[in-house]
N, CA, C and O of each residue as an XYZ file, in Angstrom:
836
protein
N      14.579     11.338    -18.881
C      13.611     10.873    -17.883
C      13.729      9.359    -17.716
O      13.673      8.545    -18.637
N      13.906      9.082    -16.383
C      13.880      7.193    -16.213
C      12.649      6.526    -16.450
O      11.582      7.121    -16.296
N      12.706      5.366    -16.803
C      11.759      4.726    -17.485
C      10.508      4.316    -16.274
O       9.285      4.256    -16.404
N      11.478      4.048    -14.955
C      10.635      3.833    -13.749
C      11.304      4.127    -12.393
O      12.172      4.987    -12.541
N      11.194      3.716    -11.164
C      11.880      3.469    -10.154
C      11.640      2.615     -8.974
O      10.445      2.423     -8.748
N      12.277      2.188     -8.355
C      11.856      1.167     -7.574
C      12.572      1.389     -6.250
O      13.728      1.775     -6.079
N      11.513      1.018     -5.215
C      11.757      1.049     -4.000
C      11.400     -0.352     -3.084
O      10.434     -1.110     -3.173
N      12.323     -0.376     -2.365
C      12.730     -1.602     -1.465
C      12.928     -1.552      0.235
O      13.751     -1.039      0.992
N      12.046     -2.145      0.348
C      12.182     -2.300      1.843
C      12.617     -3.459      2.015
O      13.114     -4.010      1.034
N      12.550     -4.435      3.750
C      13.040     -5.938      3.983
C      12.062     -6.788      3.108
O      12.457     -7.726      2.415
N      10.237     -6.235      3.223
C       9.765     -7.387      2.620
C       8.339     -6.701      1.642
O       7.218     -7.136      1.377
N       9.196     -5.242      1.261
C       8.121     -4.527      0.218
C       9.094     -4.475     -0.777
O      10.303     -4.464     -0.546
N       8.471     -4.435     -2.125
C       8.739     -3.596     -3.155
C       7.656     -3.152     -3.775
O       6.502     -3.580     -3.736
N       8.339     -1.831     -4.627
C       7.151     -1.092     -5.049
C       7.963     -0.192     -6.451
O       8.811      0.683     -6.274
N       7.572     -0.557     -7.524
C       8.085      0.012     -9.004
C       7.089      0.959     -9.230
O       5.904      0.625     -9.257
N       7.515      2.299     -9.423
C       6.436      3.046    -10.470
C       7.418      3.280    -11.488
O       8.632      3.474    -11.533
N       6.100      3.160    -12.592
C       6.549      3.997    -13.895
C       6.395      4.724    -14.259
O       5.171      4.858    -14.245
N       7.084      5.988    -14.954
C       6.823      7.232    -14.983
C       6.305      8.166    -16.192
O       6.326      9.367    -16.463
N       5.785      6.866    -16.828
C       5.060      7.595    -18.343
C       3.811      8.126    -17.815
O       3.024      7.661    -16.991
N       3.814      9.155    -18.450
C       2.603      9.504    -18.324
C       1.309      9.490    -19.370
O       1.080     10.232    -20.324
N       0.572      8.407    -18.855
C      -1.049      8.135    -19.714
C      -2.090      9.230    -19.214
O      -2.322      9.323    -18.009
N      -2.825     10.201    -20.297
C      -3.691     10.674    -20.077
C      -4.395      9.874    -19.646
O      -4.433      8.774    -20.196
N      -5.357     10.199    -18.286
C      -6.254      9.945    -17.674
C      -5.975     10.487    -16.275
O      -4.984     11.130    -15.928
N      -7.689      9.881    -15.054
C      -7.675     10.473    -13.795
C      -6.237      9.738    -12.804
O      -5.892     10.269    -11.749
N      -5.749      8.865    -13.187
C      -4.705      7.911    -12.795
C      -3.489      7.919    -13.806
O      -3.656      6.992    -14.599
N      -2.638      8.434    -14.003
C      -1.761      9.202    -14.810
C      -0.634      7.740    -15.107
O      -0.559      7.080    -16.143
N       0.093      7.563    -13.910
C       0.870      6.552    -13.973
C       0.438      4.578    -12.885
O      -0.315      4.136    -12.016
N       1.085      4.318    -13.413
C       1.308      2.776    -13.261
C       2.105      2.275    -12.167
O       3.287      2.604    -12.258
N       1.743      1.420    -10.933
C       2.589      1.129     -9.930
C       2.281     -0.478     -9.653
O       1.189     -0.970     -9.367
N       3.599     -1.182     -9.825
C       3.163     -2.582     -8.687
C       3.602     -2.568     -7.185
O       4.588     -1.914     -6.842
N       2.961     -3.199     -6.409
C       3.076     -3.521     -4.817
C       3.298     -4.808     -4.697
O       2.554     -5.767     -4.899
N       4.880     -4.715     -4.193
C       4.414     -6.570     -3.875
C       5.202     -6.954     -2.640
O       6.357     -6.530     -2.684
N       4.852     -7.740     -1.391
C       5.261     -8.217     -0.468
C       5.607     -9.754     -0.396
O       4.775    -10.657     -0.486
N       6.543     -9.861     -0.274
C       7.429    -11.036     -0.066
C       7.180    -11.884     -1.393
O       7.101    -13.110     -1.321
N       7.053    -11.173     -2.669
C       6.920    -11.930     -3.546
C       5.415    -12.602     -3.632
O       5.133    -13.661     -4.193
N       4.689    -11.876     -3.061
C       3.179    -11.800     -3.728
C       2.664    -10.186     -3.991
O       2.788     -9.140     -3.354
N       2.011    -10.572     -5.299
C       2.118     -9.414     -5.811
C       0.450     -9.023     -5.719
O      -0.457     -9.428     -6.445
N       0.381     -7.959     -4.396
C      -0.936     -7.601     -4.173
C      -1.503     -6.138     -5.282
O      -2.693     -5.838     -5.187
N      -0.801     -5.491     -6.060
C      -1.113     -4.212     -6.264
C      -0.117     -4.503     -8.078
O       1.098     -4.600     -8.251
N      -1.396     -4.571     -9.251
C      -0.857     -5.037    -10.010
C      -0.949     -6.233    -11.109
O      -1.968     -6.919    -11.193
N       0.310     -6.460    -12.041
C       0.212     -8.163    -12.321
C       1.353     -8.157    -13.181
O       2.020     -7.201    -13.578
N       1.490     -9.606    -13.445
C       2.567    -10.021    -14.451
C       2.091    -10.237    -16.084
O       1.214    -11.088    -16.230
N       2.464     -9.715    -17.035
C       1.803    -10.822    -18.489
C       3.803    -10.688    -18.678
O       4.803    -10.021    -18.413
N       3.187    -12.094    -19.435
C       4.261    -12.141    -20.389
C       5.737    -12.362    -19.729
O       6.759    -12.239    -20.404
N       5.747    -12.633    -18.620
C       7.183    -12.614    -17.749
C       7.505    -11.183    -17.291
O       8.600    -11.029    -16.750
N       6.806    -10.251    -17.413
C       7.478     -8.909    -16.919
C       6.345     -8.384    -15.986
O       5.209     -8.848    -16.089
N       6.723     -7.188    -14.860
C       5.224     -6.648    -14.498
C       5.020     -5.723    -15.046
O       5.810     -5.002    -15.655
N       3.763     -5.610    -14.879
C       2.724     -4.271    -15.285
C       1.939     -3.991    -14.012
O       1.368     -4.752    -13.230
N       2.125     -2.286    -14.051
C       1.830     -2.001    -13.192
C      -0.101     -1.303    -12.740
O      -0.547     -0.729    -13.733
N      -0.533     -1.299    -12.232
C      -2.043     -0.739    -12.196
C      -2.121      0.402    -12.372
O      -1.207      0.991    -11.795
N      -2.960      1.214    -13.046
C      -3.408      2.677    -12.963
C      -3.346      3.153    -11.715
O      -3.925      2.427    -10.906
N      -2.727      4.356    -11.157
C      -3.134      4.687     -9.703
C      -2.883      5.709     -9.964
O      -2.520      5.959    -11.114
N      -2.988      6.844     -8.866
C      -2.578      8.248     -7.826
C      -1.415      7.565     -7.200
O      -1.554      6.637     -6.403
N      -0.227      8.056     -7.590
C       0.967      7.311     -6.556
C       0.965      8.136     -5.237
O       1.822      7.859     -4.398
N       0.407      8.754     -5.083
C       0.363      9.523     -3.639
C      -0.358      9.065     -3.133
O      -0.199      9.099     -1.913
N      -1.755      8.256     -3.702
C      -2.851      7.616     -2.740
C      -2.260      6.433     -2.235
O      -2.647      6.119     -1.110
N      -1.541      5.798     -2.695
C      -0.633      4.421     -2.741
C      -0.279      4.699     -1.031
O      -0.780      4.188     -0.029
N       0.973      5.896     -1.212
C       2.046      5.589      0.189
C       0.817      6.577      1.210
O       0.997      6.595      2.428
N      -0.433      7.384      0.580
C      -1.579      7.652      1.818
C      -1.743      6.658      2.274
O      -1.686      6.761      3.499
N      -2.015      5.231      1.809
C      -3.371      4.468      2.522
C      -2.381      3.629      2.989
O      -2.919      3.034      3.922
N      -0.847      3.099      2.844
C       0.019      2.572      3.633
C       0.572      3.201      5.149
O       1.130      2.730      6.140
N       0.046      4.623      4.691
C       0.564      4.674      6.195
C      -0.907      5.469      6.512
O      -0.904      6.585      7.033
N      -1.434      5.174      6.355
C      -2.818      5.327      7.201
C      -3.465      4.241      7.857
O      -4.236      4.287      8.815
N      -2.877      2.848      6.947
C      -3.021      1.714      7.806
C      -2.207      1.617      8.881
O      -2.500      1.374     10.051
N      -0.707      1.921      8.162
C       0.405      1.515      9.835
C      -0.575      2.394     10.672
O      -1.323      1.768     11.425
N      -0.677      3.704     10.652
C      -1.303      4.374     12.118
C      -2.581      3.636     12.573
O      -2.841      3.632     13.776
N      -3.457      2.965     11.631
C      -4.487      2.322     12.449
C      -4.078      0.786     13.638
O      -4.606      0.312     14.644
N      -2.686      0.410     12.667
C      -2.536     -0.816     13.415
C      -1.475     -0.973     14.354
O      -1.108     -1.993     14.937
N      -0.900      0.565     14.430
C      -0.318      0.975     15.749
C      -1.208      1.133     17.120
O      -0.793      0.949     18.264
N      -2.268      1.443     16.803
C      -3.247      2.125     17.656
C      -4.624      1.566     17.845
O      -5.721      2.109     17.720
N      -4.204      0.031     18.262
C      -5.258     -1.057     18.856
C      -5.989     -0.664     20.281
O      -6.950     -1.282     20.738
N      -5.489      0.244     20.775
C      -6.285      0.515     21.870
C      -7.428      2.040     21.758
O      -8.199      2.403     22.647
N      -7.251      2.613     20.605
C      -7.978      3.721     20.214
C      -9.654      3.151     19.962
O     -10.062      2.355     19.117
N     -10.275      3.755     20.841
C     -11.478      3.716     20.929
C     -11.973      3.931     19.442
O     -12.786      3.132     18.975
N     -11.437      5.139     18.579
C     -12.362      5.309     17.196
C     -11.564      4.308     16.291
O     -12.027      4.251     15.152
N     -10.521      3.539     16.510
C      -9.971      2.256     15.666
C     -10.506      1.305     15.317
O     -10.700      0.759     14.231
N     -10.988      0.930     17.315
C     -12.018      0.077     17.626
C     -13.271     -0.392     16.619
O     -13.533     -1.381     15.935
N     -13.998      1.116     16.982
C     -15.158      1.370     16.268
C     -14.821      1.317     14.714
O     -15.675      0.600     14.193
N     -14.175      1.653     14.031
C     -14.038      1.462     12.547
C     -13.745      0.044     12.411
O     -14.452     -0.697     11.728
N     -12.438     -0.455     13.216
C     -12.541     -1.623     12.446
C     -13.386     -2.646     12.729
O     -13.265     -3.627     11.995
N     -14.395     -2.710     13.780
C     -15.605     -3.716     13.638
C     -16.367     -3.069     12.381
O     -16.606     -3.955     11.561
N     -16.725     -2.087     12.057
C     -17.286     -1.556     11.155
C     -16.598     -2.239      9.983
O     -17.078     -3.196      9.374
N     -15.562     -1.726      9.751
C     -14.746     -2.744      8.070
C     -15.200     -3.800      8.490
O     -16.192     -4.086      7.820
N     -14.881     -4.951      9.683
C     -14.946     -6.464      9.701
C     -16.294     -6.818      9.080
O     -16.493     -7.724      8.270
N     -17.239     -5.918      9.610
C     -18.743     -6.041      9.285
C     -18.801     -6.191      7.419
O     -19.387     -7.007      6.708
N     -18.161     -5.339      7.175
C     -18.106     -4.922      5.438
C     -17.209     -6.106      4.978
O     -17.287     -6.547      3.831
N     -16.269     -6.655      6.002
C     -15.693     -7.801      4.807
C     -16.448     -8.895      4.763
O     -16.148     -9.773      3.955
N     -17.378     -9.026      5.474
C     -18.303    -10.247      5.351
C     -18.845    -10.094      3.874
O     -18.848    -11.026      3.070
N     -19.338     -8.719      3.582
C     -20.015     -8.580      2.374
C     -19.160     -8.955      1.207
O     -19.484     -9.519      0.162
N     -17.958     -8.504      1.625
C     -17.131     -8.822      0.088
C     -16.365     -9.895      0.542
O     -15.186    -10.119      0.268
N     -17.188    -10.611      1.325
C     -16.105    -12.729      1.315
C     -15.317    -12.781      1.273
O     -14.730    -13.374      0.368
N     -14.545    -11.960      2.603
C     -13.402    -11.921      3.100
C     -13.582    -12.881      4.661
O     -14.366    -12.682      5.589
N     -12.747    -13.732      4.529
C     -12.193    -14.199      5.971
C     -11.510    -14.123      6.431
O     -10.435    -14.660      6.159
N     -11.803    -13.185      7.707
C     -10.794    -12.728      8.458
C     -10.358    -13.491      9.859
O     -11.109    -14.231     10.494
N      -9.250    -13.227     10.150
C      -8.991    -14.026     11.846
C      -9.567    -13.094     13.175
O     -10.496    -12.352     12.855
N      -9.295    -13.048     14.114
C      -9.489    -12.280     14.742
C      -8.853    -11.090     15.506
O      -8.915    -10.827     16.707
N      -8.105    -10.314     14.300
C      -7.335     -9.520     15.058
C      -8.212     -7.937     15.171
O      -9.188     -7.467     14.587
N      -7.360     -7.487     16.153
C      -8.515     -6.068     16.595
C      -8.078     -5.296     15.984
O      -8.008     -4.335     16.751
N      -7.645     -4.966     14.929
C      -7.179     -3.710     14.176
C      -7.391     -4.358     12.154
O      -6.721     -5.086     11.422
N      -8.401     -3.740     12.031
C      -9.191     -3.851     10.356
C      -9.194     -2.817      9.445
O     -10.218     -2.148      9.308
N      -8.216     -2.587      8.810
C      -7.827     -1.445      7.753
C      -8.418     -1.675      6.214
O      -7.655     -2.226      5.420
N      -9.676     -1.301      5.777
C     -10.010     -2.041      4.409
C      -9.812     -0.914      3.264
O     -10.049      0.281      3.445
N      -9.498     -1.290      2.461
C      -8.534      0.228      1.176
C      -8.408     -0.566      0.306
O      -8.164     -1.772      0.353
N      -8.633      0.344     -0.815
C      -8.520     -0.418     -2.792
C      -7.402     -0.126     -2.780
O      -7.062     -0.510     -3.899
N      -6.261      0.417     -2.184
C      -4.647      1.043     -2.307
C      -4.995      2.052     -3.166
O      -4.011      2.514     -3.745
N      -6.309      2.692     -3.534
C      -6.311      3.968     -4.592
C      -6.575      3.260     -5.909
O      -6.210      3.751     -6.978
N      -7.287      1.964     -5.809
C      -7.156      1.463     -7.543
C      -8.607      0.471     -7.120
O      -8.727     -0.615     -6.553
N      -9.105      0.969     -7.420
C     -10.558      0.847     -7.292
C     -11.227     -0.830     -8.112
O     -11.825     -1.797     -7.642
N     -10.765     -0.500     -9.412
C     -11.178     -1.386     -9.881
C     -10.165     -2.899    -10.611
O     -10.446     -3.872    -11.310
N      -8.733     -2.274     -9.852
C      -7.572     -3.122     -9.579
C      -7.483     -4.331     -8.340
O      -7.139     -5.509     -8.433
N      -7.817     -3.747     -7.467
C      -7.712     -4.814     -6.013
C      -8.653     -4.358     -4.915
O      -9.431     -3.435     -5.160
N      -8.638     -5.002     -3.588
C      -9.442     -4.977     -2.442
C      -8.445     -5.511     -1.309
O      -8.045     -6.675     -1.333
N      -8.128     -4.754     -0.482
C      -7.655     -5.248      0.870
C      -7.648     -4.974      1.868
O      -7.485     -3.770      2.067
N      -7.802     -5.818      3.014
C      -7.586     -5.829      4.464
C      -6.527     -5.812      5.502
O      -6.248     -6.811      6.164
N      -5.933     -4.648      5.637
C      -4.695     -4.574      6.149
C      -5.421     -4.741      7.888
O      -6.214     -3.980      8.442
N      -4.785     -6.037      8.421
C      -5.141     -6.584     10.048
C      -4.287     -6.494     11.178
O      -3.097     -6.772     11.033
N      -4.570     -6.270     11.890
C      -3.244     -6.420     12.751
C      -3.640     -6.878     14.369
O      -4.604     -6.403     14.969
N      -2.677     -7.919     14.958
C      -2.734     -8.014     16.431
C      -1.310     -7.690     16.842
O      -0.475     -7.199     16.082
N      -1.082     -8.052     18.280
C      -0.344     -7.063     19.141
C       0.998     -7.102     18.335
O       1.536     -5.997     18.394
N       1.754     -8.052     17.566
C       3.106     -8.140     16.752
C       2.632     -9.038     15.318
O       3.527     -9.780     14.913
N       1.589     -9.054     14.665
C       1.713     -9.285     13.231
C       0.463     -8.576     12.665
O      -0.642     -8.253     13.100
N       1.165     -8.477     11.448
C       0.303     -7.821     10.422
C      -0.023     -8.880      9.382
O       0.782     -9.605      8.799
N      -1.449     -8.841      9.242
C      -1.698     -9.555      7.800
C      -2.735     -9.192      6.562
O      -3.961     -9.191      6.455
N      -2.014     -8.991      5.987
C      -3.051     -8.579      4.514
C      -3.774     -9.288      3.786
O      -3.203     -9.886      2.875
N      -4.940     -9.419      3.911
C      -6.192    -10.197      3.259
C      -6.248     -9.178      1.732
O      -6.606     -8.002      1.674
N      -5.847     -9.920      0.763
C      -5.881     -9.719     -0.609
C      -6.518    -10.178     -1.404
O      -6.469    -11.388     -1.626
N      -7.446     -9.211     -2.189
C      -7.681     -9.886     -3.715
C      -7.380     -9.058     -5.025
O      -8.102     -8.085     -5.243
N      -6.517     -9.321     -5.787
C      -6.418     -8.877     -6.598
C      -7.009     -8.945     -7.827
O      -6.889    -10.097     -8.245
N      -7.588     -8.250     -8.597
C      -8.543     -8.559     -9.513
C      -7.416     -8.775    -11.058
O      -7.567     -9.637    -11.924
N      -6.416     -7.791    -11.014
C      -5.707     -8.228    -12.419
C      -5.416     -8.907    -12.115
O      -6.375     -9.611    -12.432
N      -4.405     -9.929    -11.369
C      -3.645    -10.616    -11.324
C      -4.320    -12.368    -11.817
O      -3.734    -13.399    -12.146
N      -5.945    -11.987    -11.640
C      -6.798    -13.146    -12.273
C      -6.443    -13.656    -13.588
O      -6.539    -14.807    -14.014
N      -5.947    -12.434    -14.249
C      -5.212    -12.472    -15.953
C      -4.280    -12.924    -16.075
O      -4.102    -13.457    -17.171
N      -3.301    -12.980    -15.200
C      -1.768    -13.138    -15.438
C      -1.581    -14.827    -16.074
O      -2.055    -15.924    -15.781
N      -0.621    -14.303    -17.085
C      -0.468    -15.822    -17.688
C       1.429    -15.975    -17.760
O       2.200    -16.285    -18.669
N       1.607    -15.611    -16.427
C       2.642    -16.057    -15.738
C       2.516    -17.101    -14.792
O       1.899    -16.893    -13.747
N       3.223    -18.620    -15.127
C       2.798    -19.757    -14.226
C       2.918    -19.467    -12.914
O       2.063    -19.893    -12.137
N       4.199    -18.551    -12.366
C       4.461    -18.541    -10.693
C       3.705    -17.933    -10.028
O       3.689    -17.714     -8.817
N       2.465    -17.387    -11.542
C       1.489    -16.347     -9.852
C      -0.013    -17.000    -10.337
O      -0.952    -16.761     -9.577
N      -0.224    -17.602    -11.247
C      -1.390    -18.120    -11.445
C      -2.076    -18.629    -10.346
O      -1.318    -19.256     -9.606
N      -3.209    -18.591     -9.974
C      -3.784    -18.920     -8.823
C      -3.863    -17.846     -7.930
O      -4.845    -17.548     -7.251
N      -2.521    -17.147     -7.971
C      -2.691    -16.451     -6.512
C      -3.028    -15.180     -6.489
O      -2.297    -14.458     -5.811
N      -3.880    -14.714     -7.006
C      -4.955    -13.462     -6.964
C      -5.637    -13.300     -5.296
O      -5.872    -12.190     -4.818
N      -5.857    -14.415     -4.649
C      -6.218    -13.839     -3.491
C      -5.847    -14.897     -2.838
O      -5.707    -16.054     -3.235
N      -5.588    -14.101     -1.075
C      -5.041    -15.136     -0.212
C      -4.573    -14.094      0.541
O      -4.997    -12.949      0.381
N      -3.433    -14.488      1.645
C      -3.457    -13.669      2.826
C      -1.647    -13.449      3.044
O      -0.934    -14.446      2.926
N      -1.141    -12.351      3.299
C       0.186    -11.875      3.143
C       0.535    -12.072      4.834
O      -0.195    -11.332      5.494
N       1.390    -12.819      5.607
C       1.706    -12.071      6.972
C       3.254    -11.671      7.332
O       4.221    -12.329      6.951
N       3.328    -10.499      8.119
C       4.454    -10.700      8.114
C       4.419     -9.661      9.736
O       3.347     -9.125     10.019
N       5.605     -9.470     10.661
C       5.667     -8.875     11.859
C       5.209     -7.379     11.721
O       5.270     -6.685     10.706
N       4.795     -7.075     12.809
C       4.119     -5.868     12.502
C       5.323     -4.935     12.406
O       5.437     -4.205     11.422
N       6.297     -4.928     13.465
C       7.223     -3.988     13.175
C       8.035     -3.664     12.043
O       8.489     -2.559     11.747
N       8.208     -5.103     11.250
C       9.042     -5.036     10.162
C       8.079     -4.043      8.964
O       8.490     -3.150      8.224
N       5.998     -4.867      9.198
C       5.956     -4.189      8.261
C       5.672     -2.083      8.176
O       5.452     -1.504      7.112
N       5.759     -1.415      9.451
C       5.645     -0.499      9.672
C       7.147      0.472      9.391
O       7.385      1.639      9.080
N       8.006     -0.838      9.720
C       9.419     -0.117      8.961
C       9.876      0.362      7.840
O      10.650      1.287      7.594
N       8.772     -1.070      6.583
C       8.805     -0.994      5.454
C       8.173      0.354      4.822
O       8.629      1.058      3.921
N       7.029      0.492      5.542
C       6.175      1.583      5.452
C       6.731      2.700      5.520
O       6.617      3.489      4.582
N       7.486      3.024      6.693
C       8.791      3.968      6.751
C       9.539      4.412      5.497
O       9.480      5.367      4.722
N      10.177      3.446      5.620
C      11.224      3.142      4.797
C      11.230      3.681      3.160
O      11.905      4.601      2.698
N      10.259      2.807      2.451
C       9.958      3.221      1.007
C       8.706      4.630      0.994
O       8.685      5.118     -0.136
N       7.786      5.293      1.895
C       7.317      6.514      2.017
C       8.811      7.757      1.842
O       9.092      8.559      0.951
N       9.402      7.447      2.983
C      10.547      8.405      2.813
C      11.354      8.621      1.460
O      11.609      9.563      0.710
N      11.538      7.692      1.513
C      12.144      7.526     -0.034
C      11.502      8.197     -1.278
O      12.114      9.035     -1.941
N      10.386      7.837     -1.532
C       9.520      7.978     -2.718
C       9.028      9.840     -2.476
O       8.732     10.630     -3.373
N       9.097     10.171     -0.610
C       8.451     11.981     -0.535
C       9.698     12.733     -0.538
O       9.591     13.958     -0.596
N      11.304     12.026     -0.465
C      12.242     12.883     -0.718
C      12.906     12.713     -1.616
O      13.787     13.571     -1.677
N      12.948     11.777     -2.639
C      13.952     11.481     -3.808
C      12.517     11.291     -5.167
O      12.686     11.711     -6.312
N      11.752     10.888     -4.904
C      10.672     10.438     -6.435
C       9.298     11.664     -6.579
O       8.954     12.263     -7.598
N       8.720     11.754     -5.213
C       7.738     12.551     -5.620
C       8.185     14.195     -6.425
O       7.511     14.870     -7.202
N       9.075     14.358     -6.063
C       9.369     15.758     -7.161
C       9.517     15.425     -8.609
O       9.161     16.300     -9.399
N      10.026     14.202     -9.130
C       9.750     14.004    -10.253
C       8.605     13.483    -11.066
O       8.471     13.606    -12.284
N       7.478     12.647     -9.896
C       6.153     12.789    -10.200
C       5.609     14.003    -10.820
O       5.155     14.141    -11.956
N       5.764     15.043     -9.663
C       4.948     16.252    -10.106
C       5.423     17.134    -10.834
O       4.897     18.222    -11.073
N       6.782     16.605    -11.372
C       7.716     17.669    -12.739
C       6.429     17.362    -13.676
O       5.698     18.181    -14.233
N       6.339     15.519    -13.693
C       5.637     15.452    -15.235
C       4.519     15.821    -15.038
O       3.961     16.568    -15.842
N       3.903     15.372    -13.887
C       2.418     16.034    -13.607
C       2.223     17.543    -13.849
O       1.093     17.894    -14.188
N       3.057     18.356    -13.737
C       2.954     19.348    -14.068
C       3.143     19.737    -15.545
O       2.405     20.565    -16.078
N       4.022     19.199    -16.113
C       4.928     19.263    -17.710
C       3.093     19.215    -18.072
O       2.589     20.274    -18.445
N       2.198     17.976    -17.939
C       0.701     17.686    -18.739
C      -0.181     18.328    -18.203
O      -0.879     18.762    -19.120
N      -0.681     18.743    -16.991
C      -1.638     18.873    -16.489
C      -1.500     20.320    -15.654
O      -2.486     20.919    -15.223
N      -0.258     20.741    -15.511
C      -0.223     22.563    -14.953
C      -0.521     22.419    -13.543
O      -1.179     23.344    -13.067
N      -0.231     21.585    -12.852
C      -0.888     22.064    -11.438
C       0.068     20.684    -10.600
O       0.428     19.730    -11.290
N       0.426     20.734     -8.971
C       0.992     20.117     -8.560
C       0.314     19.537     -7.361
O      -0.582     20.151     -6.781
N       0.767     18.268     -6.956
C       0.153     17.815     -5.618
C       0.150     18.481     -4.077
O       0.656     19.567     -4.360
N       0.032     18.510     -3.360
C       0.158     19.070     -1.813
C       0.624     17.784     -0.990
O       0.034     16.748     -0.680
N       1.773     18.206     -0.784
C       2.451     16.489      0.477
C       2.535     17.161      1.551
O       3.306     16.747      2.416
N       1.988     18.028      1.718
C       2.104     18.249      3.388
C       1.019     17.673      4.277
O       1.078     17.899      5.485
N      -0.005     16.920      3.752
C      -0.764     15.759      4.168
C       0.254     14.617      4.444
O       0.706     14.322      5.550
N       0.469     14.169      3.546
C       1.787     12.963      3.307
C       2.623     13.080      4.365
O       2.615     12.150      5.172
N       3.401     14.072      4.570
C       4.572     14.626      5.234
C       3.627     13.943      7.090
O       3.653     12.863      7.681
N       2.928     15.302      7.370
C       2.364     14.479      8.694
C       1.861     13.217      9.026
O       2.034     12.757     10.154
N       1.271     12.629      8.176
C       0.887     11.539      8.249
C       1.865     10.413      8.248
O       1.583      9.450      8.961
N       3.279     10.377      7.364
C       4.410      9.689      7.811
C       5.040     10.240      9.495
O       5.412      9.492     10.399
N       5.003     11.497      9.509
C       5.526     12.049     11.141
C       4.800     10.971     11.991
O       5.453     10.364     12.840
N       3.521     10.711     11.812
C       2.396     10.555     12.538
C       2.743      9.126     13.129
O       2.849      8.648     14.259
N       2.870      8.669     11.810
C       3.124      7.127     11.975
C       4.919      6.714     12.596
O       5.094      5.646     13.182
N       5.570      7.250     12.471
C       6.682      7.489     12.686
C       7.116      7.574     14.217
O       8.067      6.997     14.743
N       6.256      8.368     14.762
C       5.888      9.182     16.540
C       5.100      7.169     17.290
O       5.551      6.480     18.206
N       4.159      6.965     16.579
C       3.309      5.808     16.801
C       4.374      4.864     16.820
O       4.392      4.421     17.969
N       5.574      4.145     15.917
C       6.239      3.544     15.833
C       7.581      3.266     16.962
O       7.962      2.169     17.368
N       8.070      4.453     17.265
C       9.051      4.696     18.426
C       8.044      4.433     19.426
O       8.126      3.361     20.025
N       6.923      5.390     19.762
C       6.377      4.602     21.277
C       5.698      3.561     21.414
O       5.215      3.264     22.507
N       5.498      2.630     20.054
C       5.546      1.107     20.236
C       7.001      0.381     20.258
O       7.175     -0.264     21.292
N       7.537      0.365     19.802
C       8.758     -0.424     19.907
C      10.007      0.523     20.308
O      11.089     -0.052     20.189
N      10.073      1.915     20.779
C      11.262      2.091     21.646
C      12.041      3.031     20.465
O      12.307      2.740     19.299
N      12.305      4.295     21.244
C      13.442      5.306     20.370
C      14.492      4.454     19.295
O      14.754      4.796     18.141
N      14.866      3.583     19.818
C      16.319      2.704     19.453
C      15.960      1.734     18.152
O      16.729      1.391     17.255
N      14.672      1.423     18.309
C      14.725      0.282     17.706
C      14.474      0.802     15.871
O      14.467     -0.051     14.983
């Protein structure tokens, strides 16, 4: 059994590890974009990854791309003034873009973020709560702050490492998940919901691109 695996997009990476710790969050994953590490932390010069559901992980990534494909959707609308409303509470400052995606990435008591989007960028309003610990000098400080990057690139990324992780990694998730716990996940949620976002992506930026 490999110790972990890692997936790479232009400006994601994303390591899980594949031990399995009894508990409701079995294994360990970091998230990090362009070399900020939103999902996670460093000790000691190496990462460590957060408790999660690795399936809730690549859910709420592409449940954001579909929200921030779909700036003109009336119930988008309505939710994301609703989140904007809620990030006031948790002292978030946001800019003004019309698309407000707010999600723990599935790690509740790991991080908080605001996945935003206007007509070509995406930006992630982050706070990470481990990363407050890290006694690695290059990330000290930066527990919270704001990620941007093009929307298309980051919906590609989204693409990109989902596919990967529902046709080459998630079967070996649920070998071990099964080896401890007798019972397996359902990705045929997963499965449409990448279609979904996928369909959204071509008729924003074009069959070709």
């Amino acid at each position: 059994m490999i110790e972990y695996f890692d997936l790479r997009g232009r400006h994601m990476f994303v390591r899980v590890w594949t031990e399995y710790v009894p508990s409701p969050d079995p294994f360990t994953l970091v998230f990090i974009i362009d070399n900020t590490i939103l999902l996670g932390t460093c000790w000691n010069n190496k990462l460590e990854g957060a408790a999660v559901a690795v399936h809730g992980v690549f859910q709420e990534l592409l449940m954001a791309s579909s929200h921030m494909l779909r700036p003109d959707d009336p119930e988008v609308q309505k939710y994301s003034q609703s989140e904007r409303n809620i990030a006031e509470w948790d002292k978030f400052q946001l800019g003004d873009e019309p698309v407000v995606f707010r999600t723990t990435l599935n790690s509740e008591a790991a991080g908080l973020y605001y996945f935003c989007a206007t007509e070509d960028t995406a930006r992630i309003y982050y706070h990470n709560h481990l990363l407050e610990f890290t006694n690695c000098p290059e990330f000290k400080g930066k527990h919270k702050g704001v990620v941007e990057l093009p929307l298309k690139e980051f919906v590609e990324d989204v693409l990109k490492i989902s596919r990967e992780y529902l046709e080459k990694y998630a079967p070996l998730i649920e070998e071990v998940r099964f080896k401890h716990e007798g019972k397996k996940e359902n990705y045929n949620f997963l499965w449409e919901l990448y279609q979904e976002v996928e369909e959204l992506y071509k008729k924003k930026f074009g069959l070709d691109s």
